[in-house]
C-alpha positions as CSV (number, residue, x, y, z in Angstrom):
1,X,-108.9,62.7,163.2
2,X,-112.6,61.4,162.5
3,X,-114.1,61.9,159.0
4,X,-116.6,64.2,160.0
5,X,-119.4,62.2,158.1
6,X,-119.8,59.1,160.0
7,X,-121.8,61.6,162.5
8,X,-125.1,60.9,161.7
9,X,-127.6,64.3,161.7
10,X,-129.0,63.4,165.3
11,X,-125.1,63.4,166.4
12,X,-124.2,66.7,164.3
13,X,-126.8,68.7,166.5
14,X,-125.3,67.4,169.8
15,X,-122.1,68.4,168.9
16,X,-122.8,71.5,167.8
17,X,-124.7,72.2,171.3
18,X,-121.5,71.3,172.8
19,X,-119.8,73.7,171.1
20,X,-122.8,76.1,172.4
21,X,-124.4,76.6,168.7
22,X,-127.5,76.3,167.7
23,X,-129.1,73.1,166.2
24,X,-129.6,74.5,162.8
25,X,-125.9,74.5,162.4
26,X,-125.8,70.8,161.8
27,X,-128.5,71.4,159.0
28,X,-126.0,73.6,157.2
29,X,-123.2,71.3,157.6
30,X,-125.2,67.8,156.3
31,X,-125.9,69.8,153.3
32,X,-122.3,70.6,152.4
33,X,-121.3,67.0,153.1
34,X,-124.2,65.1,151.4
35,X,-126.3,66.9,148.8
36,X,-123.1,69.4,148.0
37,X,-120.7,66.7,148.6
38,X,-118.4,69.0,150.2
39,X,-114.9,67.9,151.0
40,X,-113.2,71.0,152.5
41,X,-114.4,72.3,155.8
42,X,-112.8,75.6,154.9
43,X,-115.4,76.4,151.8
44,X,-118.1,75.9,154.1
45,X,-119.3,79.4,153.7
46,X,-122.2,79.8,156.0
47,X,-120.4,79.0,159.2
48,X,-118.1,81.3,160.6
49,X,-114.1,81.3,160.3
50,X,-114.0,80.9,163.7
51,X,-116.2,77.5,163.8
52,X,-114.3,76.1,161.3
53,X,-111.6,76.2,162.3
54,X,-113.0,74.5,165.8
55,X,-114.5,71.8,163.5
56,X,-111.5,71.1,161.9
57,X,-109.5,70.7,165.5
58,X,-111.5,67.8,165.9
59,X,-112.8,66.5,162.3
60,X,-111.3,66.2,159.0
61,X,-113.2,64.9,155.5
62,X,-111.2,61.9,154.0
63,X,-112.8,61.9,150.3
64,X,-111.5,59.1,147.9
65,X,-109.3,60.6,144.5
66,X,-109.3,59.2,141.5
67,X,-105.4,57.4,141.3
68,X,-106.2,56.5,137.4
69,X,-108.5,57.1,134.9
70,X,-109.2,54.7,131.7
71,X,-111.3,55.3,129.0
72,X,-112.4,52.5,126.4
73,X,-112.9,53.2,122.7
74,X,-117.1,52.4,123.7
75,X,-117.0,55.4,125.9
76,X,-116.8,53.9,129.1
77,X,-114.7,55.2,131.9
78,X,-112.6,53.2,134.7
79,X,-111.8,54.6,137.5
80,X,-109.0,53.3,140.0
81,X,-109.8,55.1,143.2
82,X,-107.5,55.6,145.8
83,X,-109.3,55.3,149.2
84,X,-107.9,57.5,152.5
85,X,-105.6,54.5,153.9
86,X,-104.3,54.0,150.3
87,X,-105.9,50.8,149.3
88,X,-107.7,51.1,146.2
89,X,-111.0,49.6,144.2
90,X,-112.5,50.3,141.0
91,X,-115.6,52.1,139.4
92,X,-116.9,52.5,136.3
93,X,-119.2,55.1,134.6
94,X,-121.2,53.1,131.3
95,X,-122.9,55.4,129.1
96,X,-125.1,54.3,126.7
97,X,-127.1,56.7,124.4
98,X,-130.1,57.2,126.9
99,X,-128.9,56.4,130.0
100,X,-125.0,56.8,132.5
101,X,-124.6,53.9,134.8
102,X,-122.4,54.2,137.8
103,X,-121.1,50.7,138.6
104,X,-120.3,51.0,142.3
105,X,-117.6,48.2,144.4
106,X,-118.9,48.0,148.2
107,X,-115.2,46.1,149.6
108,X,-111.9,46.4,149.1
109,X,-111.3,43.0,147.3
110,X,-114.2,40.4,147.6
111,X,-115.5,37.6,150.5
112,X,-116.7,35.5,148.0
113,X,-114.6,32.7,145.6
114,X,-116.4,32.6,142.4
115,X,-114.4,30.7,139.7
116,X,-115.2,33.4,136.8
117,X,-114.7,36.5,138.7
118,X,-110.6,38.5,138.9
119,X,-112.1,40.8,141.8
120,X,-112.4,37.0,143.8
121,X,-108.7,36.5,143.6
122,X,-108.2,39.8,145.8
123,X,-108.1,39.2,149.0
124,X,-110.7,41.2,151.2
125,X,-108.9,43.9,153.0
126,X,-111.9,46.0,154.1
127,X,-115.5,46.8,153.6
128,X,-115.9,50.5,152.6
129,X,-117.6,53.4,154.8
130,X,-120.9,54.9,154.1
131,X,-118.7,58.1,152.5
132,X,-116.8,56.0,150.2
133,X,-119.8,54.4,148.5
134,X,-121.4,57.8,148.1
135,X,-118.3,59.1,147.0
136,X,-118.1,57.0,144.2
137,X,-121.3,58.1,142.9
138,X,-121.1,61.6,143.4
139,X,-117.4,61.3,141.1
140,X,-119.3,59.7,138.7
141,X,-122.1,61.9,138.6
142,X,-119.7,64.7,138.0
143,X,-117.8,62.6,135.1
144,X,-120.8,61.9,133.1
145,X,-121.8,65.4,133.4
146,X,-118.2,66.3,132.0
147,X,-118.0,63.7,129.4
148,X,-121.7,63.0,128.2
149,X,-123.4,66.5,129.4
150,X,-125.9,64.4,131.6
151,X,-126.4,64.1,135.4
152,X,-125.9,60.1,136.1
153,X,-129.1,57.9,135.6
154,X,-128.7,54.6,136.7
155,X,-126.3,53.1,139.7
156,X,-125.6,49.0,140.0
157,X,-123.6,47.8,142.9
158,X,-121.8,45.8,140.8
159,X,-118.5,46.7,141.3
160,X,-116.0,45.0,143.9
161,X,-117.2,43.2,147.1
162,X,-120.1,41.8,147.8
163,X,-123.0,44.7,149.0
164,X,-124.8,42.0,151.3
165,X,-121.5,41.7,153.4
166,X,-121.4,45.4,153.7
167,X,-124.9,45.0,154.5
168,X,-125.1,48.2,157.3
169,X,-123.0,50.5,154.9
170,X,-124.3,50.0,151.9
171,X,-127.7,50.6,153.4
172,X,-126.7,53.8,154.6
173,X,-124.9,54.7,151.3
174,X,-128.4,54.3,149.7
175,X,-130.0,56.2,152.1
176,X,-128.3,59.0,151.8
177,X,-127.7,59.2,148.0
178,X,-131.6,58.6,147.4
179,X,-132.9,61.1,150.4
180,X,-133.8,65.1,149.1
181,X,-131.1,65.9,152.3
182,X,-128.2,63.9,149.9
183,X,-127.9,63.5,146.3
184,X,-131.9,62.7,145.5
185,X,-131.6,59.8,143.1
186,X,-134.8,57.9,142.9
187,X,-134.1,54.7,144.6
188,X,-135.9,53.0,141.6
189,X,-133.1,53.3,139.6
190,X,-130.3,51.9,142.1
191,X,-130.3,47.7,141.5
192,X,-128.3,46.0,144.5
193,X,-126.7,42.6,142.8
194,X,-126.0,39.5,145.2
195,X,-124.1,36.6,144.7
196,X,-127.4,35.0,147.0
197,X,-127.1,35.4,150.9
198,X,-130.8,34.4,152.2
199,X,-130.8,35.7,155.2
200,X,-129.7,39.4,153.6
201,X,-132.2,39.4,150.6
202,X,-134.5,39.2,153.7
203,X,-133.2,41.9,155.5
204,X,-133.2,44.5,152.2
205,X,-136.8,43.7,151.8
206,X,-137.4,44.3,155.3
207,X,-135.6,47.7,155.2
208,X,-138.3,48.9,152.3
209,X,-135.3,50.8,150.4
210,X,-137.5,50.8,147.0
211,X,-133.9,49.3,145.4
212,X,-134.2,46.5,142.2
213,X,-132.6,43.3,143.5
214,X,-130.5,41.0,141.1
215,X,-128.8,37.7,141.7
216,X,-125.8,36.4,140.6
217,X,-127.1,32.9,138.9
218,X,-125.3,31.8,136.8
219,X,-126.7,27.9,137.1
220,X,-129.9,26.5,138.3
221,X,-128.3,22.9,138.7
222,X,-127.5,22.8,142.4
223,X,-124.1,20.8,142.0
224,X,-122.7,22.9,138.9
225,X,-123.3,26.4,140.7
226,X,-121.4,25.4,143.4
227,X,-118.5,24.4,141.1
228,X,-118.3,27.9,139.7
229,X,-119.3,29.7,143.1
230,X,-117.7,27.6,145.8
231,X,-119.1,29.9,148.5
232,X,-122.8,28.8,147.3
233,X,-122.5,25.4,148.9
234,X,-123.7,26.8,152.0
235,X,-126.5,28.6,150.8
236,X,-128.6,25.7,148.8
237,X,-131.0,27.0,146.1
238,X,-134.2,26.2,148.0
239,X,-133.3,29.1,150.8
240,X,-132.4,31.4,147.9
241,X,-135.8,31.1,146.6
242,X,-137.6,31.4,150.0
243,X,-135.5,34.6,150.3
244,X,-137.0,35.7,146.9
245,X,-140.3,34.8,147.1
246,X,-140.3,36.8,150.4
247,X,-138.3,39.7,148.3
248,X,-141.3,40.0,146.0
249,X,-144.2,39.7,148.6
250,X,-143.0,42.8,150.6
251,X,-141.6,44.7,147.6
252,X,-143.5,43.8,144.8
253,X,-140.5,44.1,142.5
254,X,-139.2,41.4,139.9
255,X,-135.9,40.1,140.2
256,X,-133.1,39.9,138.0
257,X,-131.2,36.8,137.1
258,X,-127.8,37.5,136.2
259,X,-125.9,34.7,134.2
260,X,-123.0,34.2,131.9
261,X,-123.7,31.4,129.8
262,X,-120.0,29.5,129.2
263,X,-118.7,27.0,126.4
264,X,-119.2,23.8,128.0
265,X,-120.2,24.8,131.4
266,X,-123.7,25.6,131.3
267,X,-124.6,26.0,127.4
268,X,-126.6,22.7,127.3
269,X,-130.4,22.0,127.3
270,X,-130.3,20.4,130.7
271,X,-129.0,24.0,131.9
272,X,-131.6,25.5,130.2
273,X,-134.7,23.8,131.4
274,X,-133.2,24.1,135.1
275,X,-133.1,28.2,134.7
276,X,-136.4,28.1,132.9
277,X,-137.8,26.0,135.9
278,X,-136.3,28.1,138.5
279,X,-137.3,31.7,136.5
280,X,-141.3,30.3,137.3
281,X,-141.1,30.0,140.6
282,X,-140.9,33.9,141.4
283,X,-141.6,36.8,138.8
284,X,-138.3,37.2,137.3
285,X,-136.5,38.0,134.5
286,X,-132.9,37.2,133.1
287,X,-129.9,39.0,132.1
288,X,-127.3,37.2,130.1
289,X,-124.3,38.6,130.4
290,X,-121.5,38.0,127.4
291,X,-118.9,36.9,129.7
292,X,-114.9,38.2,129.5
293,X,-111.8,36.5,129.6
294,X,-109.6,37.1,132.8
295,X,-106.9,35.0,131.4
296,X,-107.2,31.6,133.0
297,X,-108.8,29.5,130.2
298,X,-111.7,27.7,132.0
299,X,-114.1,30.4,131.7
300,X,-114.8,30.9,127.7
301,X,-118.0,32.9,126.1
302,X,-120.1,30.3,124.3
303,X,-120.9,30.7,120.7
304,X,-123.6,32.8,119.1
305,X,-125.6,29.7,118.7
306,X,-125.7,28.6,122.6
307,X,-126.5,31.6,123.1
308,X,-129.3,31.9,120.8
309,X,-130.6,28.6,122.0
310,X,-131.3,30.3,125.7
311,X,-133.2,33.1,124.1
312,X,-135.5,31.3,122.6
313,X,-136.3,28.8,125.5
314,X,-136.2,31.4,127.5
315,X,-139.0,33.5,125.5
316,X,-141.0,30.3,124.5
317,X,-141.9,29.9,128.1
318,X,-142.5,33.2,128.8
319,X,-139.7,34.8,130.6
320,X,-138.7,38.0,129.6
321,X,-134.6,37.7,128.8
322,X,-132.4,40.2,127.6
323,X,-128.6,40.2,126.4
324,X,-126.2,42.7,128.1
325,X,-124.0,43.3,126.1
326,X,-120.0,43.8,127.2
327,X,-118.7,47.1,128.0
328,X,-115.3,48.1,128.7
329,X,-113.4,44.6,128.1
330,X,-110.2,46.4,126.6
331,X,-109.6,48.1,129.8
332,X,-110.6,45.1,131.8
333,X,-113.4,47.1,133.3
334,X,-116.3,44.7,132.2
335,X,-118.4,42.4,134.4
336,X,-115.9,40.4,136.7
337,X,-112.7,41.8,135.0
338,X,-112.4,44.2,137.8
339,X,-109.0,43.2,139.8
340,X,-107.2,47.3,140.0
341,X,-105.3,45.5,136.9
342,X,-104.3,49.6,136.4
343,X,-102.6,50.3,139.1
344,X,-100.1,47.4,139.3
């Protein structure tokens, strides 16, 4: 049977007029299933025994479980979860002392090659449905109010997969976590990262979601990003830009550079200057992220002093940069360590 939540509102009402109800009936149920986040058909209570049980003939809810839980000695959590058809991804809950972060994977595996990352040695089985994605954040939301006695702040989809090639879904996930009719998060604090799809970057802009938008850097030197994300070759640095430029004109919002600065990969001056001379062509600012290990030996953290060396260039020419620091790397739940190690 259909998860009854791919029906959209529109298609609720229809269906409820076929069943010779009234309209309002699909009101009731899109509250249990997005802003109660309802996952029995049974409990809802305002509907009649006898309609439900009609629903259920023909719909069933397929939420996603939690197959295994993690916790790191920093407080954050890692959850394996088990999707409807058994595959499996992984999200994360990050608390820090003002703020839960929901780290949120968009595919089952990734479409994408990057050198650096575990989650790119999966292969892509699937993208995940609009319920999934919201699932994850409403399990999340419920987990920091458990563990940290706060409702969740802050969602990055950050996680597995890459969001842009889930473009439709992840769209609608957004949708209907941010509207008063779902879970009523301010879309101000929901950042969408991309590994850089032009053509995408457009599109989100265009669709006036009111998300934060951060790219996946990691080099300004044409040739070298390529090396570490293969993919990139066919999306040249230029036409990233344009699609930035264009990101800020109709939004108005700055971007965020994500990078991991690595031990003779990028930690030299030339580097540097290149990601200085890319941050002035669009307001921008820059995260750099202290990289971890996923065991193949190419891909090392540079010392304190590299690292030291990009803040103050960085800062000397005026670009705000910040250094996020790791969370989670003992149970391989930190940026790019996600590969369902926790479930093998």
């Amino acid at each position: 049977m259909k998860d009854i939540r791919v029906l959209s509102l529109d298609q609720l009402k229809d269906y409820f007029l076929t069943l010779g109800e009234k309209p309002f009936r699909a009101k009731q149920v899109y509250d249990w299933l997005w802003s109660k986040n309802l996952h029995s058909i049974d409990e809802m209570t305002n509907l009649s025994k006898s309609l439900r049980e009609r629903i259920a003939e023909e719909y069933t809810i397929n939420p996603v479980s939690v197959d295994q839980l993690q916790k790191s000695t920093d407080g954050t959590i890692k959850n394996g979860v088990k999707l409807h058809d058994g595959l499996l991804v992984e999200s994360v809950l990050i608390p820090t002392e003002t703020r839960t972060t929901a780290c949120v994977s968009s595919q089952v595996g990734c479409s994408l090659n990057c050198e650096f990352c575990a989650t790119a040695r999966l292969k892509r089985m699937r993208n995940l449905e609009v319920a999934e994605i919201v699932d994850q954040v409403a399990l999340i939301d419920s987990q920091s109010k458990m563990y940290f006695n706060r409702p969740l702040s802050n969602i990055v989809f950050m996680g597995m997969g890459e969001p842009m090639m889930n473009y439709k879904n992840v769209v609608e996930a957004i949708r209907k976590i941010t509207q008063p009719e779902g879970l009523g998060m301010s879309p101000r604090r929901i950042t969408v990262s991309t590994s850089g799809l032009p053509k995408m970057i457009k599109m989100l802009a265009d669709d006036e979601l009111r998300v934060k938008l951060a790219l996946s850097l990691h080099s300004a030197i044409e040739s070298k990003r390529n090396e570490i994300m293969p993919f990139s070759d066919k999306f040249p640095l230029t036409d990233i830009m344009e699609a930035l430029q264009y990101w800020y004109q109709k939004t108005g919002s700055v971007i965020t550079f994500e990078y991991c600065v690595w031990k003779g990969i990028n930690d030299g001056d030339e580097d540097i200057k290149a990601l200085i001379r890319y941050c002035k062509q669009v307001p921008s600012k820059v995260n750099l992220i202290q990289y971890n290990p996923i065991g193949d030996g190419k891909y090392d953290q540079c010392n304190k002093q590299a690292e030291d060396n990009y803040v103050r260039q960085l800062e000397n020419a005026g670009i705000t940069v910040m250094i996020r620091k790791s969370r989670g790397g003992d149970i391989d739940a930190a940026c790019g360590q996600l590969a369902n190690k926790a479930t093998d």
